[in-house]
C-alpha positions as CSV (number, residue, x, y, z in Angstrom):
1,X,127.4,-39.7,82.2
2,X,123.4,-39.4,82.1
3,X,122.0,-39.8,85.7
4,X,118.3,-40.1,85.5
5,X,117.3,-38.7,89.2
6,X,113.6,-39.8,90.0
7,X,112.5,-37.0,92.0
8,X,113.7,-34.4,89.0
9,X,111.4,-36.6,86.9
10,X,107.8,-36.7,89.5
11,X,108.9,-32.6,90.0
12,X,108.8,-32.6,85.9
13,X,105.6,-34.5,85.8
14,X,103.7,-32.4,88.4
15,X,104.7,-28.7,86.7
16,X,103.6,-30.3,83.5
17,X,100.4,-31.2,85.1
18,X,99.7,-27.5,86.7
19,X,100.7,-26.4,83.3
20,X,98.3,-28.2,81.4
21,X,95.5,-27.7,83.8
22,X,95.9,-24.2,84.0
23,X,96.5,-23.6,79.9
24,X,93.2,-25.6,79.9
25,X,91.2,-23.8,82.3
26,X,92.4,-19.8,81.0
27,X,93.8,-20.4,77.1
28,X,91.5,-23.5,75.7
29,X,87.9,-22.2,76.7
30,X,88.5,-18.7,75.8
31,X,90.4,-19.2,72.5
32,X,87.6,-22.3,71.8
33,X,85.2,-19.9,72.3
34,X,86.9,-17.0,69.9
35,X,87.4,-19.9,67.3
36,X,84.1,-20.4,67.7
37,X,82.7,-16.7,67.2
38,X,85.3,-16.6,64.0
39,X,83.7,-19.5,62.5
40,X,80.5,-18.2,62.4
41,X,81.1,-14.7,61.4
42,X,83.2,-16.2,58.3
43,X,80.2,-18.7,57.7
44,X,78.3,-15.5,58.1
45,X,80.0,-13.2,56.0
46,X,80.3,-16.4,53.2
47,X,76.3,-16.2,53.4
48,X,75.9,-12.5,52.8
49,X,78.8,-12.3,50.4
50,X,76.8,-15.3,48.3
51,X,73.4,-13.5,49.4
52,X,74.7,-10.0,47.6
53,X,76.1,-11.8,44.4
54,X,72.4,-13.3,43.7
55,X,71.0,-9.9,44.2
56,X,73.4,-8.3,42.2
57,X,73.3,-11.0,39.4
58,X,69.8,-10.4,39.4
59,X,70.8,-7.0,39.0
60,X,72.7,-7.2,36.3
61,X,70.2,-9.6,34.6
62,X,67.2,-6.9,35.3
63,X,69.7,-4.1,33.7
64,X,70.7,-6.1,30.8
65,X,67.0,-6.6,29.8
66,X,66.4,-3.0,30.3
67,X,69.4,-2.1,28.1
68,X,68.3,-4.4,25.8
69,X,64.6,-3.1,25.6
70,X,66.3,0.6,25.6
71,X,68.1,-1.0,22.2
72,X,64.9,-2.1,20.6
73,X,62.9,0.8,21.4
74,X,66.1,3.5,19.9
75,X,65.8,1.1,16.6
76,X,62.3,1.4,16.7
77,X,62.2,5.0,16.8
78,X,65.4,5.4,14.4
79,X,63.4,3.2,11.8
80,X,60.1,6.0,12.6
81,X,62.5,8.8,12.0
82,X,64.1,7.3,8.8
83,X,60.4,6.3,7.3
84,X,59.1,9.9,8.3
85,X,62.2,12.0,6.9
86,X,61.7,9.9,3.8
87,X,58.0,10.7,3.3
88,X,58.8,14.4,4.2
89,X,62.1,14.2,1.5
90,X,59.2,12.9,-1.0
91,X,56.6,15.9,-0.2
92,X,59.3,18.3,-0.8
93,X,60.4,16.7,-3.9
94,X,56.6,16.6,-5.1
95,X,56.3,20.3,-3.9
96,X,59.3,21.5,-5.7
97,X,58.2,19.3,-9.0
98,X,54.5,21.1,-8.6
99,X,56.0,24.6,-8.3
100,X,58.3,24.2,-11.0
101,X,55.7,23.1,-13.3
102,X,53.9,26.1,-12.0
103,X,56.7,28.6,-12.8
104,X,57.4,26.6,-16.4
105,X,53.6,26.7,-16.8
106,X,53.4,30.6,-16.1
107,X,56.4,31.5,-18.2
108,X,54.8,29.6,-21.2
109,X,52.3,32.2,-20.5
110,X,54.1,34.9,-20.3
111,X,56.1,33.8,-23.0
112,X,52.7,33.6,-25.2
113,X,51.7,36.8,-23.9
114,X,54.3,38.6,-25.3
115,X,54.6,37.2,-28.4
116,X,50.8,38.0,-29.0
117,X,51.9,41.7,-27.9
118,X,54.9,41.5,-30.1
119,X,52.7,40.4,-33.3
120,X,50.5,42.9,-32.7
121,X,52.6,45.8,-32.3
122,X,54.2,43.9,-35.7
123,X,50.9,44.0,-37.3
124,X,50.3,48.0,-36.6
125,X,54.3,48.7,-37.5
126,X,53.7,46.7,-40.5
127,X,50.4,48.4,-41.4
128,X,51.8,51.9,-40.3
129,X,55.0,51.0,-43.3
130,X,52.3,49.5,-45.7
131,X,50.2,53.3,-45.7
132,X,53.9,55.1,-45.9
133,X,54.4,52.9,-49.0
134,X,51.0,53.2,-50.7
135,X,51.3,57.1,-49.8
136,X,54.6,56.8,-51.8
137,X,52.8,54.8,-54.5
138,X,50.2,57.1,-54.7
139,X,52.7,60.2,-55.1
140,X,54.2,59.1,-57.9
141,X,52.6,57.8,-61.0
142,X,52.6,54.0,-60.9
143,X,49.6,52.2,-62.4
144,X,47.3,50.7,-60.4
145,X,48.1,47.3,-61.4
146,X,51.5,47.7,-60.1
147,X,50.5,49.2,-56.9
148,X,48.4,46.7,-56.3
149,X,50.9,44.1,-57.1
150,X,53.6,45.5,-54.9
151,X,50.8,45.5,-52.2
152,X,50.0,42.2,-52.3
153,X,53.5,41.3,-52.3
154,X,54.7,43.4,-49.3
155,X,50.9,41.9,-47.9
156,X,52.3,38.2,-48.5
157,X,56.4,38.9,-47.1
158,X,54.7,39.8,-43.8
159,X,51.9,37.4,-43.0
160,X,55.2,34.8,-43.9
161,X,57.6,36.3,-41.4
């Protein structure tokens, strides 16, 4: 059976009591105290961890507007690129109409020229034949009607050609 003995009981009570009193005095300030310093470096750190995401939200805000600008300003110059190449495109184009009109222009000329050269040297082959003939016609005895009628003809078959 149980026995409850008194004196087991006050002994029980009185170790408790040195116990508590001495967990107290050496394990409740010291670990307060380190509880304590915890707290505020975790409420410290929560500060600066808060502190460096505004700063680098306000980083990444100040870069977006700079990439953004960066974007206008590469548009801008693309459309300045685009607008020049096309008036450049268009000079060429007018340069390469002028010169050919130049070159079509100059071998009309040529053209002209030698068809002037070519009608001459015609006229003086023509001429040169048209003596030879008459010479002919003179040789032999041919009236002069007839020699002047073949004349005329041979006059008239080149001015046509």
């Amino acid at each position: 059976m149980i026995e409850i003995n008194p004196y087991e009981i006050i002994l029980q009570i009185i170790n408790f009591g040195i116990l508590y009193y001495l967990l107290k005095k050496f394990l409740s300030e010291p670990l307060s105290n380190m509880l304590s310093k915890r707290a505020s470096m975790i409420k410290h750190n929560i500060e600066s961890a808060e502190l460096n995401k505004r700063k680098s939200d306000e980083l990444v805000a100040e870069k977006s507007e700079a990439l953004k600008s960066a974007q206008l300003e590469a548009q801008s110059i693309r459309k300045k690129a685009e607008v020049a190449a096309d008036k450049e495109l268009q000079q060429i184009i007018e340069n390469g109409k002028k010169s050919a009109d130049q070159m079509l222009d100059q071998a009309k000329k040529d053209i002209e020229i030698q068809t002037n050269t070519a009608r001459k040297e015609l006229l003086e082959n023509v001429s040169d034949i048209t003596v030879k003939v008459v010479e002919k016609y003179v040789t032999t005895n041919v009236s002069e009607d007839d020699k002047k009628q073949t004349i005329n003809q041979l006059i008239e078959q080149v001015s046509n050609k």
